[in-house]
PAVO-547405 format. One record per residue (C-alpha): residue number from 1; y, z, x. Coordinates in Angstrom, 3 decimals. Layout:
BEGIN
NUM, Y, Z, X;
...
//
This chain:
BEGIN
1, 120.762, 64.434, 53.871;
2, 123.865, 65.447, 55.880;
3, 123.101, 65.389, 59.414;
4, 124.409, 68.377, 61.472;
5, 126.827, 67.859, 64.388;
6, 126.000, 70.207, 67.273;
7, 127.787, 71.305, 70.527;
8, 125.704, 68.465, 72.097;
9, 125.724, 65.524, 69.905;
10, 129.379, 66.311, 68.818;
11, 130.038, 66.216, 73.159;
12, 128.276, 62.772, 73.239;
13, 130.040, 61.135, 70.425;
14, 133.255, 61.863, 72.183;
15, 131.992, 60.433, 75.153;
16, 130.468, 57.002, 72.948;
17, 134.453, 57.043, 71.552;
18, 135.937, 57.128, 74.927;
19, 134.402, 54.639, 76.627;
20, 134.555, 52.190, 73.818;
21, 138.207, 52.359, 74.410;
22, 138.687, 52.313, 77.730;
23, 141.200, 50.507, 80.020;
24, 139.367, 47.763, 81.280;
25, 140.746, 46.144, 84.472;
26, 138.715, 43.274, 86.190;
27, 138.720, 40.140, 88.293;
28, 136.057, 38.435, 89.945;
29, 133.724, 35.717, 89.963;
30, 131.337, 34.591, 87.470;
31, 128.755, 31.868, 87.084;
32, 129.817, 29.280, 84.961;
33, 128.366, 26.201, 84.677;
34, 126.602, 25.703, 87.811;
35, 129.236, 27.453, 89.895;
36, 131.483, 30.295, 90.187;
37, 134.831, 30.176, 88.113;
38, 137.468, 32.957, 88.672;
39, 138.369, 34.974, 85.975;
40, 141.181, 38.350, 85.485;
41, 139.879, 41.092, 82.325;
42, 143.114, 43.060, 81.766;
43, 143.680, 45.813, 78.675;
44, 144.705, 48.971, 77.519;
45, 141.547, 49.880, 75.094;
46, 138.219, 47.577, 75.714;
47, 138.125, 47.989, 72.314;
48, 140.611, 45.556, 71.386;
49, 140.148, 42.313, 70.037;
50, 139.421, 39.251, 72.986;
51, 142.255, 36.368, 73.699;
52, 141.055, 33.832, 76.453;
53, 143.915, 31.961, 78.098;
54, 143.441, 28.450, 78.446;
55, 145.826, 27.200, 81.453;
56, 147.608, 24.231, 81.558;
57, 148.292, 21.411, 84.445;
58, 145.553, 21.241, 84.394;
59, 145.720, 23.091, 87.953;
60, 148.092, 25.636, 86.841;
61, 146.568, 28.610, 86.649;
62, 148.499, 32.021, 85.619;
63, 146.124, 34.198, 87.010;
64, 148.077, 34.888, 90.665;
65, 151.304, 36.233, 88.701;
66, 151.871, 39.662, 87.808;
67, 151.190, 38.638, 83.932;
68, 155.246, 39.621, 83.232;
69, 155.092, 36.936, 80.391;
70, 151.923, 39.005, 78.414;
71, 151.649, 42.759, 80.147;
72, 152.948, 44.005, 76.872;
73, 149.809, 42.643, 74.956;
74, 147.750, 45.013, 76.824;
75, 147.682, 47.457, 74.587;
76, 146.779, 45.537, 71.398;
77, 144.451, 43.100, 73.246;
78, 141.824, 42.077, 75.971;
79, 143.185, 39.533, 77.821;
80, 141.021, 36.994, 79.554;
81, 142.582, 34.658, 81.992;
82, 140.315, 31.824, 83.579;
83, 141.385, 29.578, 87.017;
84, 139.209, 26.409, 85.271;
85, 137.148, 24.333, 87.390;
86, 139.484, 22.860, 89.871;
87, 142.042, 24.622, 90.031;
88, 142.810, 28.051, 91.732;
89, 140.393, 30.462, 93.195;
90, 137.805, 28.866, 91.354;
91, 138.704, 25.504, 93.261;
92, 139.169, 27.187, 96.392;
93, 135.258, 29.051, 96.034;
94, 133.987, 25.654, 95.751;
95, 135.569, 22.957, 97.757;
96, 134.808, 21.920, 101.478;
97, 137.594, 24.025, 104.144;
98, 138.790, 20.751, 104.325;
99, 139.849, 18.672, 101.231;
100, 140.811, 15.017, 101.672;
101, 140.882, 11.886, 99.205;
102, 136.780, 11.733, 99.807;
103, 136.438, 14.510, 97.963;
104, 138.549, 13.914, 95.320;
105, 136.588, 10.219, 94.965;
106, 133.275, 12.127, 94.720;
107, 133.874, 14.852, 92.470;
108, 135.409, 13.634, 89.592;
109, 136.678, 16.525, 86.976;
110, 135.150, 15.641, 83.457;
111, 136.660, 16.706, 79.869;
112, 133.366, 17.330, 78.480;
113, 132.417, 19.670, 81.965;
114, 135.090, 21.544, 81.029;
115, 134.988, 21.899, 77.804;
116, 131.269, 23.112, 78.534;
117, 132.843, 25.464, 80.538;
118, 134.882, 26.724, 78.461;
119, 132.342, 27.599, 76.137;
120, 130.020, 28.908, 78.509;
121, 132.568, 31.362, 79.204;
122, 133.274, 32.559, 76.048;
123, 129.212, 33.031, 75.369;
124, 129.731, 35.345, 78.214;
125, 132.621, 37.175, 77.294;
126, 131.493, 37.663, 74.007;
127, 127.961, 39.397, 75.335;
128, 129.948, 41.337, 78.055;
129, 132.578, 42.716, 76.117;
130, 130.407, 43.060, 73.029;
131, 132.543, 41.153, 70.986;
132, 131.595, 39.336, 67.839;
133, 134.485, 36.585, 68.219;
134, 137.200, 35.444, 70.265;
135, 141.313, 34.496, 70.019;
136, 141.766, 30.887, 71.992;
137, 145.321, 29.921, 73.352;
138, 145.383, 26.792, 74.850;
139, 148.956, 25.906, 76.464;
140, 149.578, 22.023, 77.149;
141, 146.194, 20.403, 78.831;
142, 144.431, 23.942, 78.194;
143, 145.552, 22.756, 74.281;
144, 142.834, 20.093, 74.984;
145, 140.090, 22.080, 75.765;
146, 141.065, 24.651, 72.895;
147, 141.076, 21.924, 70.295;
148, 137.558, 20.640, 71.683;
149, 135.969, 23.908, 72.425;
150, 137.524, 25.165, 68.426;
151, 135.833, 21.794, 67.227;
152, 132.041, 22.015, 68.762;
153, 131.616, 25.770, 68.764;
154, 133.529, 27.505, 65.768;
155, 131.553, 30.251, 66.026;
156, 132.916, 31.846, 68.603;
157, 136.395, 32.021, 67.823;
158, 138.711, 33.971, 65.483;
159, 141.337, 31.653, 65.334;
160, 142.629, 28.491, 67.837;
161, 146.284, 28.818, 69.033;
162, 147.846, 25.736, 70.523;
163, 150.948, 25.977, 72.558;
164, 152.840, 22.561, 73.572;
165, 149.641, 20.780, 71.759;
166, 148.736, 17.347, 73.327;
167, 146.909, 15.231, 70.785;
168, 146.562, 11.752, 72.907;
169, 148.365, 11.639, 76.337;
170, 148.831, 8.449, 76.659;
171, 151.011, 8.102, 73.214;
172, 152.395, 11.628, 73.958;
173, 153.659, 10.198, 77.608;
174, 154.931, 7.162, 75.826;
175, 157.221, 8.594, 73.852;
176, 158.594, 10.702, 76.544;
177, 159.300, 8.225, 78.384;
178, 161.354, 6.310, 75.741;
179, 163.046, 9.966, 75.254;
180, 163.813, 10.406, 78.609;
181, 165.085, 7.092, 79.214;
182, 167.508, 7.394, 76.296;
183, 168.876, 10.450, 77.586;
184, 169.438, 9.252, 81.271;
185, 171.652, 5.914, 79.773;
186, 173.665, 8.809, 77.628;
187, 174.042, 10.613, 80.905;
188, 174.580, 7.303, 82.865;
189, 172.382, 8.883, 85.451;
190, 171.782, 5.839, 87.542;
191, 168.846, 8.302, 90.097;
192, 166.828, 8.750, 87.043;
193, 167.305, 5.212, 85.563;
194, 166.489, 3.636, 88.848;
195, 162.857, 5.375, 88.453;
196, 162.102, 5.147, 85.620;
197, 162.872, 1.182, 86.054;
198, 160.254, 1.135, 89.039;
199, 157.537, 2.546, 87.577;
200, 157.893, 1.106, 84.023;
201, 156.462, 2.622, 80.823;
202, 153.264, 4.477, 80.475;
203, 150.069, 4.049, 81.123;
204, 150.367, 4.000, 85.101;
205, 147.048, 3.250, 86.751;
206, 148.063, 5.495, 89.271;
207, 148.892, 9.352, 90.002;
208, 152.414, 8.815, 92.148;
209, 154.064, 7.107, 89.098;
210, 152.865, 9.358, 86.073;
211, 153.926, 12.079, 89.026;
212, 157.594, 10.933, 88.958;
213, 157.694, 10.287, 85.220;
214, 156.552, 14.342, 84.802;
215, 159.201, 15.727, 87.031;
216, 161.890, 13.653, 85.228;
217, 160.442, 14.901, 82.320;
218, 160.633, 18.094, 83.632;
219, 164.505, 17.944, 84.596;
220, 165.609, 17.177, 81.405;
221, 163.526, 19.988, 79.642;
222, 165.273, 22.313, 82.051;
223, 168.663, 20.964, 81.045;
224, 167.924, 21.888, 77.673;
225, 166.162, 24.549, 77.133;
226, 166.108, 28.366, 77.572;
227, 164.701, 29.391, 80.789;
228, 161.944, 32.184, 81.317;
229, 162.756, 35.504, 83.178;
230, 162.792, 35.014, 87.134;
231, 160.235, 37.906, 87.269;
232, 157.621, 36.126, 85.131;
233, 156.498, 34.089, 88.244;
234, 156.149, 36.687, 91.008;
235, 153.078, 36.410, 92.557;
236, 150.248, 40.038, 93.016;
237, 150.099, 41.085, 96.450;
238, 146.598, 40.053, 96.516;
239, 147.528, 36.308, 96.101;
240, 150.278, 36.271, 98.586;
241, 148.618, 34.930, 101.240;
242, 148.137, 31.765, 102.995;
243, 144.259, 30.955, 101.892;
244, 145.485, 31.509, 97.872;
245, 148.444, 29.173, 98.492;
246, 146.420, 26.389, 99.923;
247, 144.055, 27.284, 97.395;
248, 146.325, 26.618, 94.058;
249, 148.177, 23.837, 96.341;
250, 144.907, 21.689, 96.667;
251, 143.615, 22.474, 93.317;
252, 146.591, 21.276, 91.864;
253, 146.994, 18.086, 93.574;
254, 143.216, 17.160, 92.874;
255, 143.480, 18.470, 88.868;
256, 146.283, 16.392, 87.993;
257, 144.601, 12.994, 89.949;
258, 141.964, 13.381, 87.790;
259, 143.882, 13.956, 84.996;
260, 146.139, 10.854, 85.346;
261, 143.620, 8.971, 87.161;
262, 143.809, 6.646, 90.011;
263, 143.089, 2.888, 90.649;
264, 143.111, 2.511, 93.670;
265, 140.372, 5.186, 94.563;
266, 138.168, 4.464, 91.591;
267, 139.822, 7.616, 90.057;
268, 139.273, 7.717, 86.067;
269, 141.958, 9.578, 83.781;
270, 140.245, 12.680, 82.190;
271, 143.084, 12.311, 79.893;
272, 142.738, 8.323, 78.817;
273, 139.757, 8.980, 75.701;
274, 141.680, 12.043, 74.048;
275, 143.045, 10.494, 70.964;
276, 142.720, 13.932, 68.296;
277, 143.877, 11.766, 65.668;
278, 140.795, 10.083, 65.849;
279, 138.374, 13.188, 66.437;
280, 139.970, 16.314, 65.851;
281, 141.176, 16.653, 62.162;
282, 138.762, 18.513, 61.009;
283, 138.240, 22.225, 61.519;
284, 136.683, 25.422, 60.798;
285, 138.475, 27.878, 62.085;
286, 142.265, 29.058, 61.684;
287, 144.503, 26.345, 63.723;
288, 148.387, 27.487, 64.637;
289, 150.586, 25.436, 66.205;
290, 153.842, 27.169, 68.789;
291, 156.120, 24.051, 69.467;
292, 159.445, 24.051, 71.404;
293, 161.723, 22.046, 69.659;
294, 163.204, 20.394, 73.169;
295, 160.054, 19.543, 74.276;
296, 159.904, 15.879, 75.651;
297, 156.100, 15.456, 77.163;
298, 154.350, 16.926, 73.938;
299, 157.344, 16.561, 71.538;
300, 157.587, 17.498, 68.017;
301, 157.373, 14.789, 66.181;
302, 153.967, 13.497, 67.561;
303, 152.506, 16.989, 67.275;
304, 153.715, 17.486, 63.711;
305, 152.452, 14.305, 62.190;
306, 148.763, 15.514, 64.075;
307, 149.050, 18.772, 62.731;
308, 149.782, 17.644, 59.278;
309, 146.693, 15.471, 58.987;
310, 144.513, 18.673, 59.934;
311, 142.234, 20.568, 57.764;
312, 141.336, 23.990, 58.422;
313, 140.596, 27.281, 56.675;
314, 144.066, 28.047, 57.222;
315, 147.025, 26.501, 59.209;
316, 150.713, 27.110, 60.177;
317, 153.059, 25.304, 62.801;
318, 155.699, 27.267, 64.342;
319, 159.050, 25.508, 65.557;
320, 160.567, 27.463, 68.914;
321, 164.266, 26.846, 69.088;
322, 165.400, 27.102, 72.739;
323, 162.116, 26.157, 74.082;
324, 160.767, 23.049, 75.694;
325, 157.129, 22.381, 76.974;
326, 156.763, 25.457, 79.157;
327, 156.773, 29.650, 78.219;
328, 159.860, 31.444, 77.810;
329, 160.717, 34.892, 76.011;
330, 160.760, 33.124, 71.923;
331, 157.368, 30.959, 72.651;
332, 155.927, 34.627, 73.830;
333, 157.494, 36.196, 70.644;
334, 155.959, 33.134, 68.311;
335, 152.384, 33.777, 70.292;
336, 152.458, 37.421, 69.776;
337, 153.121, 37.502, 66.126;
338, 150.252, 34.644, 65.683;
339, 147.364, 37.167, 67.145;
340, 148.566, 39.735, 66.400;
341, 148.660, 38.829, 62.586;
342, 145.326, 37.158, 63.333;
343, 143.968, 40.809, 64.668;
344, 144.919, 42.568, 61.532;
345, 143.775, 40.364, 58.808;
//
């Protein structure tokens, strides 16, 4: 029997089609996992299929930046960014005024919390937004959750997409440090040299050594490697302000102690058990891989020879040319085609 479409019911199926796809433009706090976590809801058409973000650091939250690096997504996605626990606005809703190494003793940031988290939140997004599934990105420590949150709860997501993949930190360090060594004797820099002779080679039981390691690290990426646009990291007008700088200061600091861990202060490394050669071979969901080919703290070669032991429905690792461990405008380019493939199939 054909149904008739009235004045009326033709009026309220254009309404039902028009706010299916509207712009949807959020950012607030939700209750995840016991407290309130900060998250941003950004797109074109609510409509669209869902990425969530996973930052990395792990304090280094992209929420606070004008999104430069993914605006243009909007229109073919919902994009879900997330300040994890500990870092950001999320750290700053929950931590005393005053922060000091107390604190940081007595709270101790877990893997498994935040993995928990992490799938918490997608449970929620997926309800909100009315979604059946989800696209993960995990960049660099948010790679860790993604693997572990792709592993326990497949379910939920379309597809993982790891960017600058860590598979076990304390190999991945280790052979950064031999790499950075050998190219501060080619460039007989004797500052560089000096340090890395003083704090020796990985694991460090404590944060200020793994802290000098990263920045050389970090130097010699920059040397070699394509930068990003300067207006990528210009902060909204709603974070530029003294509370959200102390916020993502403190955050930061207390993220990467736990991450590293600490001796002295009883401070375990979140990242010492991740080994995903061990534990994370084996999934169920589409796995791609976006990997700079000048990147020194998760470098190719370790994150190749994981990726090749993987088994998943389908699988694909992408080399970067002119990238190292961080965004610029060919990671982007790499991560774009991925979902956007991902969206169509």
């Amino acid at each position: 029997m054909t149904r008739k479409i009235t004045p009326v019911l033709f009026l309220l199926l254009l309404i039902s089609a028009q706010a299916e796809s509207a712009p949807v433009d959020e950012a607030r706090f939700v209750s995840i996992g016991g407290i309130e976590q900060w998250i941003t809801i950004d797109g074109n058409d609510s409509s669209k299929p869902v990425i969530l973000f996973l930052h990395g650091g792990p304090g280094s939250t992209i929420t606070q930046y004008k999104n430069a690096m993914y605006t243009d997504w909007e229109k073919d996605f919902v994009l879900v960014n997330w300040d994890q626990r500990g870092a950001g606005r999320t750290f700053g809703r929950n931590a005393p005024a005053e922060v000091n190494e107390d604190y940081w003793i007595e709270n101790p940031l877990t893997v498994d919390q935040m993995v928990a988290d992490g799938i918490e939140l997608s449970k929620y997004l997926l309800q909100y937004l009315g979604k059946q599934k989800i696209i993960l990105v995990g960049t660099s420590w948010g790679s860790v959750l993604g693997v572990k949150m792709a592993l326990a709860s497949p379910e939920l997501f379309y597809a993982y997409v790891g960017h600058s993949q860590v598979v076990n930190p304390t190999a991945n360090l280790k052979n950064a440090y031999d790499h950075v060594l050998g190219l501060a004797q080619t460039a007989n820099d004797s500052a560089s040299l000096e340090k890395l002779k003083s704090i020796g080679t990985p694991p460090y039981d404590n944060a200020r050594n793994a802290g000098m390691l990263f920045r050389i690290i970090k130097k010699y990426e920059a040397a070699n490697s394509d930068p990003s646009p300067d207006g990528w990291w210009q902060l909204k007008d709603e974070y530029n302000n003294e509370a959200d700088a102390m916020h993502h200061e403190n955050g930061d600091d207390y993220s990467f102690i736990n991450y590293v861990g600490h001796k002295a202060m009883g401070i375990k490394s979140m990242a010492e058990g991740v080994d995903f050669m061990k534990d994370g071979l084996s999934f169920q969901v589409p796995v791609y891989f976006v990997q700079g080919q000048n990147d020194i703290l998760t470098a190719m070669p370790v994150s190749k020879a994981y990726f090749d032991m993987i088994s998943a429905p389908q699988k694909k690792f992408i080399e970067v040319s002119g990238a190292a461990h961080g965004h610029n405008q060919a990671v982007i380019d790499a991560q774009y085609k991925i979902v956007f493939d991902i969206q169509t199939q």
